[in-house]
Predicted model as a PDB file, atoms N, CA, C, CB and O in Angstrom, pLDDT in the B-factor column:
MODEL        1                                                                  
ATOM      1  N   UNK A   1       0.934  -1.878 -14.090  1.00 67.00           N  
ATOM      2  CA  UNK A   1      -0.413  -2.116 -14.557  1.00 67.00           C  
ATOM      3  C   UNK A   1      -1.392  -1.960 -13.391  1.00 67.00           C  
ATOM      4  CB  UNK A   1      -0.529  -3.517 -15.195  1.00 67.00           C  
ATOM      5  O   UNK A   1      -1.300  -2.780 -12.477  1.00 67.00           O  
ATOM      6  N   UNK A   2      -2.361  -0.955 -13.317  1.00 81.00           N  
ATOM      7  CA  UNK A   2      -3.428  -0.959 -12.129  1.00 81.00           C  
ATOM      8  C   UNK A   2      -4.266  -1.589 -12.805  1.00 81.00           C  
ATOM      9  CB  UNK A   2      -4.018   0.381 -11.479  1.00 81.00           C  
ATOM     10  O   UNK A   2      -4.480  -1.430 -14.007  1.00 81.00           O  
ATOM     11  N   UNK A   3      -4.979  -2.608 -11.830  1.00 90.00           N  
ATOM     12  CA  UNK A   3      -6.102  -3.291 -11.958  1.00 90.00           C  
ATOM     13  C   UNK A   3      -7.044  -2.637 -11.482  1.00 90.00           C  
ATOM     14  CB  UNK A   3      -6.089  -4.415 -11.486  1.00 90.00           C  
ATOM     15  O   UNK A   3      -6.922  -1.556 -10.905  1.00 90.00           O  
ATOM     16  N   UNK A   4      -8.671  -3.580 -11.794  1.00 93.00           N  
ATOM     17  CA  UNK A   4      -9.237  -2.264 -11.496  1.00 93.00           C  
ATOM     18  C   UNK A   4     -10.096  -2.266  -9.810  1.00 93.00           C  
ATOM     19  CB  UNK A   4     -10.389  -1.923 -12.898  1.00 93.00           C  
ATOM     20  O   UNK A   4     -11.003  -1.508  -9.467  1.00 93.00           O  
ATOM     21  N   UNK A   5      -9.569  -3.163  -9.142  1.00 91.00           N  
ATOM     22  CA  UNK A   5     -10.115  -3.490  -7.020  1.00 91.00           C  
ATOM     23  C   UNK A   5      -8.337  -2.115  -7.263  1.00 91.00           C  
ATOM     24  CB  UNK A   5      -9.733  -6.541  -5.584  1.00 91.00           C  
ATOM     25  O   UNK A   5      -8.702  -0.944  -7.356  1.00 91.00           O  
ATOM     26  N   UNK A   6      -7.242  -2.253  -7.316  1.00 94.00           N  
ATOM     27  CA  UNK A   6      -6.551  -1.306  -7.606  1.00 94.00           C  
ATOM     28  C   UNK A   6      -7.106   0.313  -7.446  1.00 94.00           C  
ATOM     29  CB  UNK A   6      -6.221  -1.673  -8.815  1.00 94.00           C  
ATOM     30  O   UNK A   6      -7.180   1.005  -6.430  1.00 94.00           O  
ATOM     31  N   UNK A   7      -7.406   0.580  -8.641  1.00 94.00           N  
ATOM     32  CA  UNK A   7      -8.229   1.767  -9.245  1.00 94.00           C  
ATOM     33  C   UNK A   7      -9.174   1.942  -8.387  1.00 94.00           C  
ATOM     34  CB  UNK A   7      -8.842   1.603 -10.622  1.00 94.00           C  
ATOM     35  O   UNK A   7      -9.258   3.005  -7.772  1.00 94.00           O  
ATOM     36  N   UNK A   8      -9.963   1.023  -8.218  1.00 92.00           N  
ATOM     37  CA  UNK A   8     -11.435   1.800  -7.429  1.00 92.00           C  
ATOM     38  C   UNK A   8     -10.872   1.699  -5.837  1.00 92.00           C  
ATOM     39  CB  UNK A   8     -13.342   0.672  -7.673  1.00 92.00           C  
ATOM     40  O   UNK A   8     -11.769   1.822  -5.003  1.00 92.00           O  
ATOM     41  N   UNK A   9     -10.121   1.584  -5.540  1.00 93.00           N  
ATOM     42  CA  UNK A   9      -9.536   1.294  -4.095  1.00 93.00           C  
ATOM     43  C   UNK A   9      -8.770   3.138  -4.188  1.00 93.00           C  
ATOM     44  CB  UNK A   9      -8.080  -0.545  -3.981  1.00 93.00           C  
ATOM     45  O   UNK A   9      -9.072   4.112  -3.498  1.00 93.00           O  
ATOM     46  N   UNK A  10      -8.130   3.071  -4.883  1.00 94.00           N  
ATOM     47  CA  UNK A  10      -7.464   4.680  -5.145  1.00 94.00           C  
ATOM     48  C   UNK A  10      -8.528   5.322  -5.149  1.00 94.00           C  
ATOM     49  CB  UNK A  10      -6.603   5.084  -6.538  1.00 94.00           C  
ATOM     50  O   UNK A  10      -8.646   6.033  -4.151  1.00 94.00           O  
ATOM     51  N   UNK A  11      -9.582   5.380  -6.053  1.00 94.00           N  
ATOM     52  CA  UNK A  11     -10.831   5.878  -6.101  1.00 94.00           C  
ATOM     53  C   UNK A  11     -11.674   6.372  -4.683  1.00 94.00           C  
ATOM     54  CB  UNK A  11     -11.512   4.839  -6.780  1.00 94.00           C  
ATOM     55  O   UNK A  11     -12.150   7.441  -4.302  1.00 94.00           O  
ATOM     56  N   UNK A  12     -11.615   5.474  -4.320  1.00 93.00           N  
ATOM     57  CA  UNK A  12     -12.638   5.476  -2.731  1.00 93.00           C  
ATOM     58  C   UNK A  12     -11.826   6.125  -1.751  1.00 93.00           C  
ATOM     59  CB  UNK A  12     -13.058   3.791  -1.970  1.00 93.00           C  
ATOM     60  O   UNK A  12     -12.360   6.493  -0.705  1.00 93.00           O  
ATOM     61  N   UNK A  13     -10.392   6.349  -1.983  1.00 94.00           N  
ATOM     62  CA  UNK A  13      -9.487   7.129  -0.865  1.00 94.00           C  
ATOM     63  C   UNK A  13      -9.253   5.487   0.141  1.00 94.00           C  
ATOM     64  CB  UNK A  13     -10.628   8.837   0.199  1.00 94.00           C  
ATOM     65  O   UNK A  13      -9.123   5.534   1.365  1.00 94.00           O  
ATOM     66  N   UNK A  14      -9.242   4.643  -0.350  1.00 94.00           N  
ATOM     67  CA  UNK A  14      -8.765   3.655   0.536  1.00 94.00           C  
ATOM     68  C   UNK A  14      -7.567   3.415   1.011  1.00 94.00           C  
ATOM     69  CB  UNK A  14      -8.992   2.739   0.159  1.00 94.00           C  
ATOM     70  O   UNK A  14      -7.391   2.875   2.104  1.00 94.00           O  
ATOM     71  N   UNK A  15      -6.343   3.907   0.001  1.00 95.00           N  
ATOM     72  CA  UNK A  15      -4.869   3.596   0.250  1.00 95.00           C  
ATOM     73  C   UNK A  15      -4.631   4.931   1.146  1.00 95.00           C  
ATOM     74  CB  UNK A  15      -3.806   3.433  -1.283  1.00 95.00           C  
ATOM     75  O   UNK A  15      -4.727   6.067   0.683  1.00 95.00           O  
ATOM     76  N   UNK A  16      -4.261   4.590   2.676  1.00 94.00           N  
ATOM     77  CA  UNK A  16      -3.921   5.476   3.657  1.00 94.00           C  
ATOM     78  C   UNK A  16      -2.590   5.796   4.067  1.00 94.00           C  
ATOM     79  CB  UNK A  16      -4.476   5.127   4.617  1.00 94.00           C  
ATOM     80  O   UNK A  16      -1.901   4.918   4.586  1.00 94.00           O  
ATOM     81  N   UNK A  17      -1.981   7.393   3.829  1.00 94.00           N  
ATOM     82  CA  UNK A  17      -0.304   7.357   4.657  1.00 94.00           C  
ATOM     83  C   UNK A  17      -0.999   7.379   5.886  1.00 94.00           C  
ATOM     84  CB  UNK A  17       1.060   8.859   4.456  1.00 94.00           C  
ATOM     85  O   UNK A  17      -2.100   7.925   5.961  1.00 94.00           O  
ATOM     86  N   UNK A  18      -0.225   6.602   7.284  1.00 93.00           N  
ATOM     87  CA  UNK A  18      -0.555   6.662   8.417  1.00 93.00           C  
ATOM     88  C   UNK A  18       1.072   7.259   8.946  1.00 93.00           C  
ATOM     89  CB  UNK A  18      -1.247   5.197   8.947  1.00 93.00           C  
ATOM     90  O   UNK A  18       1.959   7.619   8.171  1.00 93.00           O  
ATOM     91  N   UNK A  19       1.168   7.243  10.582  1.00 94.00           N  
ATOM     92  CA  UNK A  19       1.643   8.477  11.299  1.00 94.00           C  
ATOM     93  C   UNK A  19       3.064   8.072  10.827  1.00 94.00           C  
ATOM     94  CB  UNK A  19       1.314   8.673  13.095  1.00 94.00           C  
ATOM     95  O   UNK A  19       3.827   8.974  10.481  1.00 94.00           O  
ATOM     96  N   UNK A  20       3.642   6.250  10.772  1.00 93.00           N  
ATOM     97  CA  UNK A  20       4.616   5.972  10.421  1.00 93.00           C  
ATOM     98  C   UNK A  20       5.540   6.383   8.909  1.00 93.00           C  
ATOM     99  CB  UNK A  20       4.341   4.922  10.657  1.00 93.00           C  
ATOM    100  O   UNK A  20       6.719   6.225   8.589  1.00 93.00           O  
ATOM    101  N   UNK A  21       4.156   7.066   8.110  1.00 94.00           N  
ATOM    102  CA  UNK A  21       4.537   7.214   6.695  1.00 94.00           C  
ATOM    103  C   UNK A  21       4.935   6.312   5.655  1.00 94.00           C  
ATOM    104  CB  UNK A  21       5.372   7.884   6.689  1.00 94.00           C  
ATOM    105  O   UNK A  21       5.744   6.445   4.737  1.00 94.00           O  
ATOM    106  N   UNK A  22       3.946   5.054   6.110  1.00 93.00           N  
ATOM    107  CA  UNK A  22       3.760   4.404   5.100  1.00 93.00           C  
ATOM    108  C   UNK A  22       2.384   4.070   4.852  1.00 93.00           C  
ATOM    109  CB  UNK A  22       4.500   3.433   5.147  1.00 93.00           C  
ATOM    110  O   UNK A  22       1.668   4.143   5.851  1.00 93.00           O  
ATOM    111  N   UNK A  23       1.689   3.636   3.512  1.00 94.00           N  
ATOM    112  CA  UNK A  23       0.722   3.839   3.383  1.00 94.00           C  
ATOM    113  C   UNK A  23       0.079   2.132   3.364  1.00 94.00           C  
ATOM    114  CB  UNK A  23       0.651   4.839   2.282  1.00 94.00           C  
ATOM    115  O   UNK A  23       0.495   1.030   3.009  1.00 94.00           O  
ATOM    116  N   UNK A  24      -1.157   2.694   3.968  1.00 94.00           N  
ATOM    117  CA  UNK A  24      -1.917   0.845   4.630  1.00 94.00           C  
ATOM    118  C   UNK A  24      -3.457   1.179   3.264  1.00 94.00           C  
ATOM    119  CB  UNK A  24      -2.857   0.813   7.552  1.00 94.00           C  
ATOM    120  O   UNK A  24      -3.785   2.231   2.716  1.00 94.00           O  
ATOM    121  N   UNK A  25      -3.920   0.073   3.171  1.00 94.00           N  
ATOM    122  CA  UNK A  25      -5.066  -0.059   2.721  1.00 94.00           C  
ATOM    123  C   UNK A  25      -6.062  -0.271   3.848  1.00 94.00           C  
ATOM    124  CB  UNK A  25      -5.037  -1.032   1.790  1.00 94.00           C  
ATOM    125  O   UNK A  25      -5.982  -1.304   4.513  1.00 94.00           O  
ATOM    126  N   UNK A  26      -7.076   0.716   4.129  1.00 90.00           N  
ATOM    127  CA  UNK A  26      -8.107   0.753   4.420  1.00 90.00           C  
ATOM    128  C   UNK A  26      -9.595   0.996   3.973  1.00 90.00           C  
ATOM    129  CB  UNK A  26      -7.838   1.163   4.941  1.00 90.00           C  
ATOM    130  O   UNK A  26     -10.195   2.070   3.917  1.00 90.00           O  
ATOM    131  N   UNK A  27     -10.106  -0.455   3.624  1.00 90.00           N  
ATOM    132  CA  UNK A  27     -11.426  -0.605   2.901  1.00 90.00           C  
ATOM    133  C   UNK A  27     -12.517  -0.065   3.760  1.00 90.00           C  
ATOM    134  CB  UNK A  27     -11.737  -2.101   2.537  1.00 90.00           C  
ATOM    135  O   UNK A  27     -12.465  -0.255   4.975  1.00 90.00           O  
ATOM    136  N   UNK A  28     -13.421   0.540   3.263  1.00 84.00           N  
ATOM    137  CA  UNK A  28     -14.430   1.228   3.236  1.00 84.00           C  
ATOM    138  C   UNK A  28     -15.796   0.280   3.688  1.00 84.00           C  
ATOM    139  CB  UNK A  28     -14.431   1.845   1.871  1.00 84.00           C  
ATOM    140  O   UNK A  28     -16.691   0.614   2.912  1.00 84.00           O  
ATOM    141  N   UNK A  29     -16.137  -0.415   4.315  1.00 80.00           N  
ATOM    142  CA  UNK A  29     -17.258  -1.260   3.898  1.00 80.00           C  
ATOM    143  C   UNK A  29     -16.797  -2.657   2.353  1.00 80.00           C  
ATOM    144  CB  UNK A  29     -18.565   0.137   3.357  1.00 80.00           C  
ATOM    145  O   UNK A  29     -17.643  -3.211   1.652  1.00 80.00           O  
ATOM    146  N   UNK A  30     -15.991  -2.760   2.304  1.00 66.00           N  
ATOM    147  CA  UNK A  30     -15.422  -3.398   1.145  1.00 66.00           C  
ATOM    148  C   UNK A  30     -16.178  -4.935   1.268  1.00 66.00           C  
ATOM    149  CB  UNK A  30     -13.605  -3.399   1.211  1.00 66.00           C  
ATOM    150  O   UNK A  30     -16.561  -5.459   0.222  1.00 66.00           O  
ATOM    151  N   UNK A  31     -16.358  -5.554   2.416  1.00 71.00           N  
ATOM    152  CA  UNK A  31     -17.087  -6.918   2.066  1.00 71.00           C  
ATOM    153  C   UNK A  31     -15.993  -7.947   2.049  1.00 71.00           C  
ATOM    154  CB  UNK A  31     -17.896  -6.907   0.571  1.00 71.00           C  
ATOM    155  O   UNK A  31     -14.822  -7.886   2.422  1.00 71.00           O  
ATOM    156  N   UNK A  32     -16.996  -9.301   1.293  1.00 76.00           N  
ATOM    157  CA  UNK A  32     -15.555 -10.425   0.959  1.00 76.00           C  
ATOM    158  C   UNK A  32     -14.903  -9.446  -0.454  1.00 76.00           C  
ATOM    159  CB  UNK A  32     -16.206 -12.652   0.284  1.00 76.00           C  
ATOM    160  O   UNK A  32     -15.413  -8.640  -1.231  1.00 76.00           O  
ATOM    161  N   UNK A  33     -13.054 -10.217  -0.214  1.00 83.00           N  
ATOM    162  CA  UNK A  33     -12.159  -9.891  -1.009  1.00 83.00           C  
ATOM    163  C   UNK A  33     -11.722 -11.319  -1.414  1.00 83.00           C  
ATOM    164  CB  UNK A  33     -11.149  -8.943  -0.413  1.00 83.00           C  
ATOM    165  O   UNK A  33     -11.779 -12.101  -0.466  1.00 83.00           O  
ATOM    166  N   UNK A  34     -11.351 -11.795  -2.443  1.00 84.00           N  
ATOM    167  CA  UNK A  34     -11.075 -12.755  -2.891  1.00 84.00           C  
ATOM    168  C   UNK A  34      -9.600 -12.877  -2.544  1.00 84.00           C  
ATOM    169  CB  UNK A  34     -11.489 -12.793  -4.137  1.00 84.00           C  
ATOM    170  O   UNK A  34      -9.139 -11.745  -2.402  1.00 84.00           O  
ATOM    171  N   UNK A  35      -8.792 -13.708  -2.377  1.00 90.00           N  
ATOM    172  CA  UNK A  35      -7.228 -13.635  -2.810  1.00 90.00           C  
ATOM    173  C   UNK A  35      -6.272 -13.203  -3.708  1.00 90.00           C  
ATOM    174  CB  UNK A  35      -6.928 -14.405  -2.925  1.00 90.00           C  
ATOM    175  O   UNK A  35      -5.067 -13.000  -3.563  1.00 90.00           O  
ATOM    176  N   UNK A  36      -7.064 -13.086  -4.731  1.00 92.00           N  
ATOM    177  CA  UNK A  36      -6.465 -13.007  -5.871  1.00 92.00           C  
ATOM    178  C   UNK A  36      -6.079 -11.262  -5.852  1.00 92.00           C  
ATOM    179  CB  UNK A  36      -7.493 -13.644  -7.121  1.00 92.00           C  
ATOM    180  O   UNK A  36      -5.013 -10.717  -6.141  1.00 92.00           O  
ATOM    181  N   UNK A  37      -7.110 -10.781  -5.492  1.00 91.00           N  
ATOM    182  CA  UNK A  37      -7.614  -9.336  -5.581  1.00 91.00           C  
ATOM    183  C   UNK A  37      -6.668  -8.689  -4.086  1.00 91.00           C  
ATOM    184  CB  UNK A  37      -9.705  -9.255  -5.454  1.00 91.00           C  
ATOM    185  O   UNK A  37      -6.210  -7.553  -3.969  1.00 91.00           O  
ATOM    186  N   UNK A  38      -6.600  -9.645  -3.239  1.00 93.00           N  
ATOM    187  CA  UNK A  38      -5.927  -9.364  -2.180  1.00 93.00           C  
ATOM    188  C   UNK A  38      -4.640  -9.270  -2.321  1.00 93.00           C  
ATOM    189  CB  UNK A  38      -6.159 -10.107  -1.328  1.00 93.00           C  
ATOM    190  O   UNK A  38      -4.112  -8.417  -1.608  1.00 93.00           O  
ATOM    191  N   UNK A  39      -3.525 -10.251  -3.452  1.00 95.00           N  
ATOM    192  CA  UNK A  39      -2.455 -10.239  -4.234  1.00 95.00           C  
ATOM    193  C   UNK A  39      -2.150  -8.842  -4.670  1.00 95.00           C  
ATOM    194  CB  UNK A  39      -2.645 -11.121  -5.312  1.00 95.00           C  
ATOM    195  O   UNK A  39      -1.108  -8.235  -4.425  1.00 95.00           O  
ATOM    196  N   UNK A  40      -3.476  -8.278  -5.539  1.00 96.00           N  
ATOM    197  CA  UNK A  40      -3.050  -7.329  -6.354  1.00 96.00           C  
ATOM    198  C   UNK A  40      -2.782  -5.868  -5.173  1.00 96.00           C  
ATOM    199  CB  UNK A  40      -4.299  -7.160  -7.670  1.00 96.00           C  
ATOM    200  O   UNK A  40      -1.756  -5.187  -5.183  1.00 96.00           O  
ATOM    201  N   UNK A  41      -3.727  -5.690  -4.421  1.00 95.00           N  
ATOM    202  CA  UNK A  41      -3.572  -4.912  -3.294  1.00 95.00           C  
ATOM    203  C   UNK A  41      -2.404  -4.852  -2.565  1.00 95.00           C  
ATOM    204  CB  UNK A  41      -4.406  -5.202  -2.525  1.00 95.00           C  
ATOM    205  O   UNK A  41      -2.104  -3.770  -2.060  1.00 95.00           O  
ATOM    206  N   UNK A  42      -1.480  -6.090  -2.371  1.00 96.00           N  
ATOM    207  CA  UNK A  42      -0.532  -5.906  -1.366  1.00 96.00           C  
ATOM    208  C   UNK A  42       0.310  -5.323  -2.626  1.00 96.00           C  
ATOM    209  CB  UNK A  42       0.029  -7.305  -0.345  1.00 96.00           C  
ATOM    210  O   UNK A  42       1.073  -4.374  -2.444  1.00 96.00           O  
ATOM    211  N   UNK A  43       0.166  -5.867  -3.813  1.00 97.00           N  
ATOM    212  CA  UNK A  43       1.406  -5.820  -4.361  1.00 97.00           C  
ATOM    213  C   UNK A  43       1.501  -4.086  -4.977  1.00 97.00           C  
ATOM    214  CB  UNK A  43       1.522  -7.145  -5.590  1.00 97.00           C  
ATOM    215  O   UNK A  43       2.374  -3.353  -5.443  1.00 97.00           O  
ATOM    216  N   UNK A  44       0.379  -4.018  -4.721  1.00 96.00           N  
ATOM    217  CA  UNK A  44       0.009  -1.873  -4.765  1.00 96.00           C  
ATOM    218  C   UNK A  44       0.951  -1.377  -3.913  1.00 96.00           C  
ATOM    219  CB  UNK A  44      -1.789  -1.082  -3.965  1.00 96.00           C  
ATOM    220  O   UNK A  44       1.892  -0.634  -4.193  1.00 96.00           O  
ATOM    221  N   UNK A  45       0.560  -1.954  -2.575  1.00 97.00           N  
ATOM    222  CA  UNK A  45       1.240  -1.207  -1.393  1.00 97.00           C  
ATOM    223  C   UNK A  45       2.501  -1.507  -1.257  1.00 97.00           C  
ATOM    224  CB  UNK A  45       0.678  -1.434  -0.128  1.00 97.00           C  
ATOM    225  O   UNK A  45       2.968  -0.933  -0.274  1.00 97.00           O  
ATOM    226  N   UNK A  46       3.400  -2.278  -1.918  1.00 98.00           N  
ATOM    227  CA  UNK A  46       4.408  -2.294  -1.935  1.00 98.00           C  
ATOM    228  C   UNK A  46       5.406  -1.516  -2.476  1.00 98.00           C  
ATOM    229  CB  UNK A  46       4.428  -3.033  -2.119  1.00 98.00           C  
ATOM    230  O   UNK A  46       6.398  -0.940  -2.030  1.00 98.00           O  
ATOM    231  N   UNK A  47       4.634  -1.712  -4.070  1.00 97.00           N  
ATOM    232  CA  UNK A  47       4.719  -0.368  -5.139  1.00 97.00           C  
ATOM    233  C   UNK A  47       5.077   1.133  -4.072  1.00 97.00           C  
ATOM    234  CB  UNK A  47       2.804  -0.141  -6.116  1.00 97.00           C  
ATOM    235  O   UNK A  47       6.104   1.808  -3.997  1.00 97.00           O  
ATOM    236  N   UNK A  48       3.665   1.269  -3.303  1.00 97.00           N  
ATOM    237  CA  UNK A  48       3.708   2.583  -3.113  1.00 97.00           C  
ATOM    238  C   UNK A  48       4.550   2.581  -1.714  1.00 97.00           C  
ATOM    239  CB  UNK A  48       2.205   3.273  -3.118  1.00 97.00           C  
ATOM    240  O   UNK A  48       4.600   3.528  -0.928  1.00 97.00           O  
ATOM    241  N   UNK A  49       5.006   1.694  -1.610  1.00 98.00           N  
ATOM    242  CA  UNK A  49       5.915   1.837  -0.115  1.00 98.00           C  
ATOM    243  C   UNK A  49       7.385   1.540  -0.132  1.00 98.00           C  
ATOM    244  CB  UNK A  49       5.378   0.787   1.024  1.00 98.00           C  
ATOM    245  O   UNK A  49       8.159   1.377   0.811  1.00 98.00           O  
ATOM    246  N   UNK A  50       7.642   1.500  -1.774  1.00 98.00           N  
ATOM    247  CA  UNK A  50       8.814   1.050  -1.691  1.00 98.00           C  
ATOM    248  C   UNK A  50       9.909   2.148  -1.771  1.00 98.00           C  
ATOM    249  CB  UNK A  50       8.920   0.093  -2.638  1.00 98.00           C  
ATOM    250  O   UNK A  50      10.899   1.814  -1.121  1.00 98.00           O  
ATOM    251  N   UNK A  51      10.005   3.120  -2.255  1.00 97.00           N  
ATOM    252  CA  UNK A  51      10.908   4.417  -1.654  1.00 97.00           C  
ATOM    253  C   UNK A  51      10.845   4.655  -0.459  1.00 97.00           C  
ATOM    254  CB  UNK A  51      10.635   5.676  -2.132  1.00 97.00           C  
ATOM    255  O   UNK A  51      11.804   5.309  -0.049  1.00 97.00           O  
ATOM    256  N   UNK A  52      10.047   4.372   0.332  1.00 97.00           N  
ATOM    257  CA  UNK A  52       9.851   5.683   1.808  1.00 97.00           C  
ATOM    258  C   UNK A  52      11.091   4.017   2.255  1.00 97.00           C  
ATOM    259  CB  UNK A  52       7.293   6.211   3.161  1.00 97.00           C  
ATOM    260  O   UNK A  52      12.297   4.095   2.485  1.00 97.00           O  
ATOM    261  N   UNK A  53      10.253   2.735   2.244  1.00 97.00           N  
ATOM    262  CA  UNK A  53      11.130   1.636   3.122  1.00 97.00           C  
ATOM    263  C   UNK A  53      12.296   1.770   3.017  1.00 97.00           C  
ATOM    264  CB  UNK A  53      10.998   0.288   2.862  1.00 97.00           C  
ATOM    265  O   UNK A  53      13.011   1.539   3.993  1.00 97.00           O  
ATOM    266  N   UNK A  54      13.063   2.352   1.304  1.00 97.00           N  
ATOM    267  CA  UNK A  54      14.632   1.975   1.242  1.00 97.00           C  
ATOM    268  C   UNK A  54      14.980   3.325   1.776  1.00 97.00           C  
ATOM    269  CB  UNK A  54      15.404   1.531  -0.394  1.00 97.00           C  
ATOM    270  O   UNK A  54      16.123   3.324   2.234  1.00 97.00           O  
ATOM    271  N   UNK A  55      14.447   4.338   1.859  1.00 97.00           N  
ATOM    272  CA  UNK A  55      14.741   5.490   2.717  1.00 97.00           C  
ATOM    273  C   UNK A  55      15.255   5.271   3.616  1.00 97.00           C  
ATOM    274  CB  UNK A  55      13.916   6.160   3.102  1.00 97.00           C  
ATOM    275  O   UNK A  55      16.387   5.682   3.871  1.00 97.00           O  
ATOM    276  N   UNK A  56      14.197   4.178   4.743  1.00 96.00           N  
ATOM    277  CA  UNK A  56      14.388   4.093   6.102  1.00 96.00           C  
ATOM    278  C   UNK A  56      15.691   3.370   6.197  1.00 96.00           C  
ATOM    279  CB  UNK A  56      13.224   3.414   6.839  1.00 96.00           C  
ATOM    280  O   UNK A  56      16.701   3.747   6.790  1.00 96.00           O  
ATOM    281  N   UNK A  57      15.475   2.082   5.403  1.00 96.00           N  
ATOM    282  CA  UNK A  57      16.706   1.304   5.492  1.00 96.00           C  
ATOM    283  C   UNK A  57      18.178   1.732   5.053  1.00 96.00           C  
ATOM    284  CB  UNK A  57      16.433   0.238   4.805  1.00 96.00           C  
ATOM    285  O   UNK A  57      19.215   1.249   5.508  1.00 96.00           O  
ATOM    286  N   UNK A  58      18.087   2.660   4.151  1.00 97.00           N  
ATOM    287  CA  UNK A  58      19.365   3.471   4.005  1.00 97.00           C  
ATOM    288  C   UNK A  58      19.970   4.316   5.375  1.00 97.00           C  
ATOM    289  CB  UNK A  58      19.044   4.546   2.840  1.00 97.00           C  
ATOM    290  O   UNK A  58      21.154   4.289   5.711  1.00 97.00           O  
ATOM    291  N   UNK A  59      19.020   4.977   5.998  1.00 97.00           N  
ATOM    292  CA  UNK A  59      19.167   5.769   7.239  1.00 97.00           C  
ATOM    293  C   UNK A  59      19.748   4.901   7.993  1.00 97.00           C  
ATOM    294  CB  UNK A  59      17.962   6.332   7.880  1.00 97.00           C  
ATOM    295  O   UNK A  59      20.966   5.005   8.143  1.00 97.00           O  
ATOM    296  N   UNK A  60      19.059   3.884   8.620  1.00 95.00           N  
ATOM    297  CA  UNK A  60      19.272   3.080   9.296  1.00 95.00           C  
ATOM    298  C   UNK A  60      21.023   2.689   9.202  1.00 95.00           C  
ATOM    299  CB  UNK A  60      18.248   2.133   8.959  1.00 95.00           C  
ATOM    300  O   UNK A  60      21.866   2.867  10.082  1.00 95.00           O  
ATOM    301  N   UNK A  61      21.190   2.171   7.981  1.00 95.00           N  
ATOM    302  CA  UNK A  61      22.238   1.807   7.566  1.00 95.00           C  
ATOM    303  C   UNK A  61      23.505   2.395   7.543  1.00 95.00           C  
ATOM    304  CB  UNK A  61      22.000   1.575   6.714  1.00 95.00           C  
ATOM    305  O   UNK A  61      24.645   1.959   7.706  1.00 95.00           O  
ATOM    306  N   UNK A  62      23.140   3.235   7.358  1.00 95.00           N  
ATOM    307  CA  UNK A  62      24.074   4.777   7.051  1.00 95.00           C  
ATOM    308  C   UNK A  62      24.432   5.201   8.749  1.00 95.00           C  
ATOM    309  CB  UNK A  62      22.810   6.414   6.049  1.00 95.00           C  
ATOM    310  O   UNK A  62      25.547   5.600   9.086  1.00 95.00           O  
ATOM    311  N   UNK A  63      23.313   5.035   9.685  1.00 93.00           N  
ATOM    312  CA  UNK A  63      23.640   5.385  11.322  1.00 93.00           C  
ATOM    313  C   UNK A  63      23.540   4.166  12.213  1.00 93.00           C  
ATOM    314  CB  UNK A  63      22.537   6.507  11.983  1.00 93.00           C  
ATOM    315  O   UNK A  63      22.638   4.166  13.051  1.00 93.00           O  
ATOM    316  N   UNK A  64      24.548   2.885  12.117  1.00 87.00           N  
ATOM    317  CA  UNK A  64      24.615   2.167  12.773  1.00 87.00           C  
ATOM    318  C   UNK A  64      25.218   2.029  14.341  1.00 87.00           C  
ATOM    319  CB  UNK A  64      24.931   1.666  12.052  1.00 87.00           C  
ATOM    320  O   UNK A  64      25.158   0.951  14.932  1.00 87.00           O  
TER     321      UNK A  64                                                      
ENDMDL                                                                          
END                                                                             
């Protein structure tokens, strides 16, 4: 379910892959964020970070 600090966060190009290849939220001028809204955000980036992490951790795993 995208909410919509979610949506307009996708919208604005806020969700960033950086050099590590995982992707960070970087707000724009965004202001106060409530908690709640801050919940829904991490729980985005988790969403969207959760293949590349079990990637890593498989690698990892796999070359001990």
């Amino acid at each position: 379910m995208t909410t919509d600090i979610v949506r307009k966060a996708d919208e604005a190009g806020e969700f960033v892959k950086d050099v590590d290849g995982f992707v960070y939220y970087w707000p724009k001028g965004a202001g106060t964020i409530p908690a709640y809204q801050l919940r829904q955000l991490a729980d985005e980036l988790d969403r969207r970070n959760a293949d590349w992490e079990k990637e890593i951790n498989d690698y990892f795993e796999k070359n001990k």
